[in-house]
N, C-alpha and C positions, 0 to 999 in steps of 0.2 A: 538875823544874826548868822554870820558864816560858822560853820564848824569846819573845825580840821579832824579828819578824820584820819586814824591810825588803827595796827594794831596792837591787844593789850601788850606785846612781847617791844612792839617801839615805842610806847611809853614809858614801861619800865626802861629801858636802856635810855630812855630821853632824860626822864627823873633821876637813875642811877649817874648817869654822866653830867649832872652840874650843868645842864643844858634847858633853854627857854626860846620860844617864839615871838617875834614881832607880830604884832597882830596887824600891823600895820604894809608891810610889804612880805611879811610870809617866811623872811630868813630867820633862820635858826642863832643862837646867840649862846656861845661857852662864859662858861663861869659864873652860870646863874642860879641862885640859890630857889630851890622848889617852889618857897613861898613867895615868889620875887613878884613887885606888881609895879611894873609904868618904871622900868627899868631905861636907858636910854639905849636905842640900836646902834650899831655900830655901823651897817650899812645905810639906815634913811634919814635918822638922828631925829628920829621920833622916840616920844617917852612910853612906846608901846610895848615892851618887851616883857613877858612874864614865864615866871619857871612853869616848869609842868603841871606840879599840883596844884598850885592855883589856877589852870587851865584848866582841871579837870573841876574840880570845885566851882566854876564859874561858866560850866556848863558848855564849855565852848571846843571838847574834845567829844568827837563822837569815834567809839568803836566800832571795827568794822571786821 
């Protein structure tokens, strides 16, 4: 499993700003609600996109 790694201060600002990750190519995606899961990307149009705290929750945010 990849993690993306951040730190806790780009999380929070990731979570706070309504923003989510493609898991699938790695871009960031606005307008995403924390809990967001298999949202669709805007850039690959894959259904990989998920808010922060669901990244975190699923284990796929590692600190650094």
């Amino acid at each position: 499993m990849d993690y993306i790694e951040m730190t806790e201060e780009e999380f929070m600002d990731l979570d706070n700003s309504y923003m989510g990750i493609c898991l699938s190519c790695g871009e960031h995606a606005h307008g995403v609600e924390p809990d967001a899961r298999n949202y669709t990307c805007e850039s690959c149009d894959a259904p990989e996109v998920y808010g922060a705290a669901e990244l975190l929750i699923m284990g796929r945010i590692e600190f650094v």
